[in-house]
N, C-alpha and C positions, 0 to 999 in steps of 0.2 A: 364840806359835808355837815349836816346839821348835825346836834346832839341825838335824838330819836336814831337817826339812822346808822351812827355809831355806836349806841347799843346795842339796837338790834342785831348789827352784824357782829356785835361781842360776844351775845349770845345765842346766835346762830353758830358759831366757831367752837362757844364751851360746849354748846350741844353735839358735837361732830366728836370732838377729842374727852367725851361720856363715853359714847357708843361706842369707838373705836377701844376705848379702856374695859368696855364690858365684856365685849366680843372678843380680843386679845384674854381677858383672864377666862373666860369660858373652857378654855382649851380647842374650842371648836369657832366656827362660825354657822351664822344663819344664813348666809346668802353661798351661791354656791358661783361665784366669780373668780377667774383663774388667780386672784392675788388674794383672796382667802380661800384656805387650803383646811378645811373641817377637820381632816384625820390629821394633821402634822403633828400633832401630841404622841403619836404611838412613832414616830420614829427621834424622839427626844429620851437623853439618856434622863436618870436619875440622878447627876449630880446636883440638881438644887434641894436634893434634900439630904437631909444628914443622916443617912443609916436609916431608911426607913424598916419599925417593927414589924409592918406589915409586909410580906414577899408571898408572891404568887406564880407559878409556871406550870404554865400552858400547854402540853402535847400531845398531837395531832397524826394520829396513825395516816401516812400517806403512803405503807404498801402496796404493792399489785390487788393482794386480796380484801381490801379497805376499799376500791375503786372498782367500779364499771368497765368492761371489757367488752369485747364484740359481742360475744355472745349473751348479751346481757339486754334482755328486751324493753322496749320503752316503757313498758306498764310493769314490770317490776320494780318494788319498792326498794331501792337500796337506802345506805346510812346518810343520813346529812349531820356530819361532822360540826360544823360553825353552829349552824341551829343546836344539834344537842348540847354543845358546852355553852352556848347562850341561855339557855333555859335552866341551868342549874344556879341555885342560888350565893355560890361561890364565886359563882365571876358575874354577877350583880354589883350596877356599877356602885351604890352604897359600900356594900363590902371592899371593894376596889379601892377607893378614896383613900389619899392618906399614906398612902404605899408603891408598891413599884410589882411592875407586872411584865411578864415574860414568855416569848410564845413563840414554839418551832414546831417542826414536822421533825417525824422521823420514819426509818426503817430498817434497815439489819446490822446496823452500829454504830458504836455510841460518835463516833468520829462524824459521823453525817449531820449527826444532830445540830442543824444551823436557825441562830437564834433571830430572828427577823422582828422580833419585838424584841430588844432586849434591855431591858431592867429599867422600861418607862416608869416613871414618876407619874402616879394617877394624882393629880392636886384637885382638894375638894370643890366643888362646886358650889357658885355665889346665886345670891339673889335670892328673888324669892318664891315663893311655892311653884306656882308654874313657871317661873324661867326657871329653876332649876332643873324640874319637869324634864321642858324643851331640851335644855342643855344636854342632861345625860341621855336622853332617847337618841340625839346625833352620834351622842360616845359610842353608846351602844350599837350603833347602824356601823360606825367605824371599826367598832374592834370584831362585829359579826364578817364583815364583810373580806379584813384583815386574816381571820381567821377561814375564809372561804378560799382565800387564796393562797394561803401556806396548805390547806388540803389538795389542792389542784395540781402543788407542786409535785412533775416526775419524782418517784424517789432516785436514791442514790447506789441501791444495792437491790437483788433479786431475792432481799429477805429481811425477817421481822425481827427485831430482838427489844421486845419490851422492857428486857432489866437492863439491857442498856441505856435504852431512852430515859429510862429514872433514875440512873448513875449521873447520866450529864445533868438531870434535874435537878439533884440533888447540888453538883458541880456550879452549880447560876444561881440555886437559892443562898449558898454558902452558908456554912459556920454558925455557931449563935444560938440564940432565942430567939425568941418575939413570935410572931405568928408567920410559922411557912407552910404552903400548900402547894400541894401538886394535882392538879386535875387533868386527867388523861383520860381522851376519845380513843377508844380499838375495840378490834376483834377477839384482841387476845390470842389469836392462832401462833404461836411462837414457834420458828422451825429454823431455829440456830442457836447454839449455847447450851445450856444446865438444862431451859426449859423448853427443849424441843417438845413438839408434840406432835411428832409426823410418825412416830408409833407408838402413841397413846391409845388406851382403852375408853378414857371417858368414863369411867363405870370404878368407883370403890375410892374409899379414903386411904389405903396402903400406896396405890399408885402416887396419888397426892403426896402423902410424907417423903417417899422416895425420891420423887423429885425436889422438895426442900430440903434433905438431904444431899443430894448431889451439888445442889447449888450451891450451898454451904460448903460441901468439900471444896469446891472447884474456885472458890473465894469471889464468887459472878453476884455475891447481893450487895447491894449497893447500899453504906449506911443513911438511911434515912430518919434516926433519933430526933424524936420532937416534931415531925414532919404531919401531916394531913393529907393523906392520898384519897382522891378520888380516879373509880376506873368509870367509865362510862359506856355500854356497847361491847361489852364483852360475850359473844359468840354469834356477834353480829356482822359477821359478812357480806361485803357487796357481790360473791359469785359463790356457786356450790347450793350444795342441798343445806339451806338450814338446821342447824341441832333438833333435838327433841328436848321436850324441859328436861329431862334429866341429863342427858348432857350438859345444856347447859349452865344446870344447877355445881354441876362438877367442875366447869370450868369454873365458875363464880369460885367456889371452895377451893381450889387450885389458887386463884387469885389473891382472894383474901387469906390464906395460909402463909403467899410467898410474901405478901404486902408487909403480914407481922412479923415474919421473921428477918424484915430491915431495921426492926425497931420503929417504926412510923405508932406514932399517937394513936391516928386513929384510919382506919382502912373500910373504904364503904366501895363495895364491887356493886354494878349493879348493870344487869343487859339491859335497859331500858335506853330508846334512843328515840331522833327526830328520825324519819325515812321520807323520803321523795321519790320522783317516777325515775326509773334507771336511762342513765344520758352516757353515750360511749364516749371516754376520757381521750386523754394520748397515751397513743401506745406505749406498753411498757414491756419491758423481759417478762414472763412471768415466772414465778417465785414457787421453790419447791413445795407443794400441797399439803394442806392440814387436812385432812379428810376424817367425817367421821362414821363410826359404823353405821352399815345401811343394810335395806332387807335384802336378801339375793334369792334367787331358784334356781333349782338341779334338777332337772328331769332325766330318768333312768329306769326305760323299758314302760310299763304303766303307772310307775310314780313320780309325780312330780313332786321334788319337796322345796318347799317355801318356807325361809329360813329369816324370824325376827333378830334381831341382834336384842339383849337383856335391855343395854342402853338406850334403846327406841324406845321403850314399853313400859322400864321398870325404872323408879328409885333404888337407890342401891339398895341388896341385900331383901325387897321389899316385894310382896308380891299384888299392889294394887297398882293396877295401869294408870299411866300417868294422861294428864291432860291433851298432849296433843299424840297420844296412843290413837286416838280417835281415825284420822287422816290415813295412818297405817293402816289398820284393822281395816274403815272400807273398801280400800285399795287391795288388802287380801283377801276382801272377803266376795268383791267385786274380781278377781281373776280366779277364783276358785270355783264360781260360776260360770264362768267361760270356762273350762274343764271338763264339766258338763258331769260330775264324780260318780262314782257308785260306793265311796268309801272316804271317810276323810278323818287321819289321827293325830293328835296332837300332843308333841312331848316335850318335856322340859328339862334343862341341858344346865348342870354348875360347872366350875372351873373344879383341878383339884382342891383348892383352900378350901378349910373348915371341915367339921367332921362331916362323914358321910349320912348320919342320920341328918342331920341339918340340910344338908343339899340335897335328899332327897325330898324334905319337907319342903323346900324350897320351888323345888321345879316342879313338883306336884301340884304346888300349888299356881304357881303362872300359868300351867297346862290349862289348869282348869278356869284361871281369870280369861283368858284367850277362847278359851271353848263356850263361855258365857256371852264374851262380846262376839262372837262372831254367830249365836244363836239369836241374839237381839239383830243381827242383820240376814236373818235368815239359812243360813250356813248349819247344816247335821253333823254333829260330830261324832264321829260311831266310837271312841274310846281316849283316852287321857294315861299319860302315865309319868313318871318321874324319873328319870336316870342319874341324875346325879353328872357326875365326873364319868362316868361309865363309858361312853362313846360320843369324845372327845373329838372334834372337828377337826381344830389346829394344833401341831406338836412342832415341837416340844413347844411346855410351859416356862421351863426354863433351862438359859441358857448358858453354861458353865458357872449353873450356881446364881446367874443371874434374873430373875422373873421376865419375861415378855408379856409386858401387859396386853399387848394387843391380841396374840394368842391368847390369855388368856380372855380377855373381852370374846375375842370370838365364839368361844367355847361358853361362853354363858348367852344361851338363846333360845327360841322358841322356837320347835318346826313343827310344819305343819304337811304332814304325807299324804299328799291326793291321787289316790287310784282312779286309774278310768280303765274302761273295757276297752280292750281291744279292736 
């Protein structure tokens, strides 16, 4: 073999065992060949590093009510899970780097909670501007898609228990300093534990404390000291009548209430999500209902009465319609013209709390936001008034000394009495 071609093929060979050395330290590969395996980094533990300061955990609401069911239409937008925690800048693979990362599903306790990424060692990425580029968008395609399918997973129980899921979070970030975070995808609808909310009102900051109360009694918070919580998709359900803002301002505030009282750093609740067109899952149990108040009708004799619930309409304690009041209002104002009226009053309803001259200032005053909007859609409203606590819907308020927020919620609302002729 001449000199020339003994080179060549020397440096044909160093050029093989290059490539092969860039693409091994990538974490990923470029080629997608059944002996390079792109994603194999997310099922490596973190023992090649030493106590990484950086720890991250991942969780992934894969309740009944998190997912698509029959009756769930294909042009309904439900939640896309993987997309929404892909898009927050916390599990951006920069931030990532350097640390170790950790990702399960969960649903009505902390025992289920099964860790499918667990405690990867994210190691930084080489090279230079655009292979580094190339490199992390493949990380990224892997940990997306990773996390698409710990959402797909059946759950394990026919219920939700959020403080559970952040008990076992806290349980995988372990112990220490350094920098630990928890980013969690849900709905938030909890209906098992301290923070059931399968007789929630949705409506007031007392409800809220009572339940941080409870939980604290019942020793269900998990300590999260030093910790970084993100919620992502809270009162974002894939079945049910969606919240109205004010709901789900309440749930937000529920969230970040129970978030600080783990001691967690810093607590950032926020319903903002990815949504896609609704695809029927596998079937599942399904899971005792969070439901939230909604408008109803009673008709009796020549009145029908058409009943807002406060939390559709109103901010707490507040008498300016809220943004998606909107959709209601036409909806009532659109079936009270099928009615065909000759008479149409509108009154407003407080729980007993607070004083009575408050409550009557109160629902006087909704009466009258409500008789406004529904004059901007054509609707006459021949009178307004204000009761207060007076004539009370739901009873009791409370029960052996204990509040029923839901009774109460019901009792804070708007009706609207349509007479027709006979």
């Amino acid at each position: 073999m001449s000199v020339f071609n003994r080179t060549t093929r020397g440096k044909f060979i160093a050029l093989v065992l290059v490539s092969t050395a860039l693409v091994a330290d990538s974490g990923c590969s470029a080629f997608e060949t059944p002996k390079a395996q792109p994603c194999a980094w997310l099922d490596r533990s973190s023992e090649e590093a030493d106590d990484p300061q950086r720890r991250t955990a991942v969780l992934v609401d894969r309740s009944s009510s998190a997912r698509p069911d029959k009756t769930t239409g294909p042009t309904t937008r439900v939640p896309d899970w993987a997309a929404t925690l892909m898009g927050v800048r916390e599990l951006g693979l920069p931030r990532l780097e350097g640390g170790s990362v950790s990702a399960a599903g969960f649903d009505g306790t902390r025992a289920t909670v099964d860790w499918e990424v667990d405690r990867v060692f994210v190691s930084p990425v080489k090279g230079n501007g655009k292979l580094r580029e190339d490199r992390r968008a493949i990380r990224h395609g892997c940990l997306e898609k990773r996390l698409r399918q710990i959402s797909a997973g059946a759950p394990g129980t026919s219920r939700t228990d959020v403080l559970g899921a952040l008990a076992a979070a806290a349980d995988q970030l372990g112990p220490g300093g350094g920098d630990r975070r928890i980013v969690m995808a849900t709905d938030g609808l909890a209906n098992t534990g301290c923070a059931d909310l399968r007789s929630a009102g949705f409506d007031g900051s007392t409800e809220i404390g009572a339940v941080v109360d409870r939980c604290r009694k019942a020793g269900e918070l998990p300590d999260l000291t030093g910790v970084e919580v993100d919620f992502l998709g809270v009162g974002r359900a894939a079945q049910g009548k969606a919240p109205s803002s004010p709901q789900t301002a309440w749930l937000t505030a529920l969230w970040t209430r129970l978030c600080r009282a783990t001691g967690a750093s810093d607590c950032r609740v926020a319903p903002a999500h990815t949504r896609q067109a609704g695809q029927v899952g596998t079937a599942v149990k399904p899971e005792p209902g969070v439901s939230f108040p909604t408008v109803s009708e009673r008709p009796a004799g020549r009145v029908t009465t058409i009943a807002l619930p406060g939390s559709v309409l109103f901010a707490t304690d507040q008498a300016e319609l809220s943004p998606t009041a909107r959709d209601t209002l036409d909806d009532a104002a659109r079936r009270i013209r099928d009615l065909h009226p000759i008479s149409v009053a509108v009154s407003g309803h407080t729980d007993s709390r607070g004083s009575e001259q408050r409550g009557k200032q109160l629902s006087l005053a909704r009466a009258k936001a409500v008789r406004s909007a529904l004059a901007q859609r054509g609707v006459d409203v021949h009178s307004t008034r204000g009761y207060s606590d007076e004539r009370p819907s739901c009873t009791p308020e409370y029960r052996g000394g204990v509040p029923d927020y839901r009774a109460m919620a019901c009792n804070r609302r708007v009706e609207i009495a349509v007479t027709v002729r006979r």
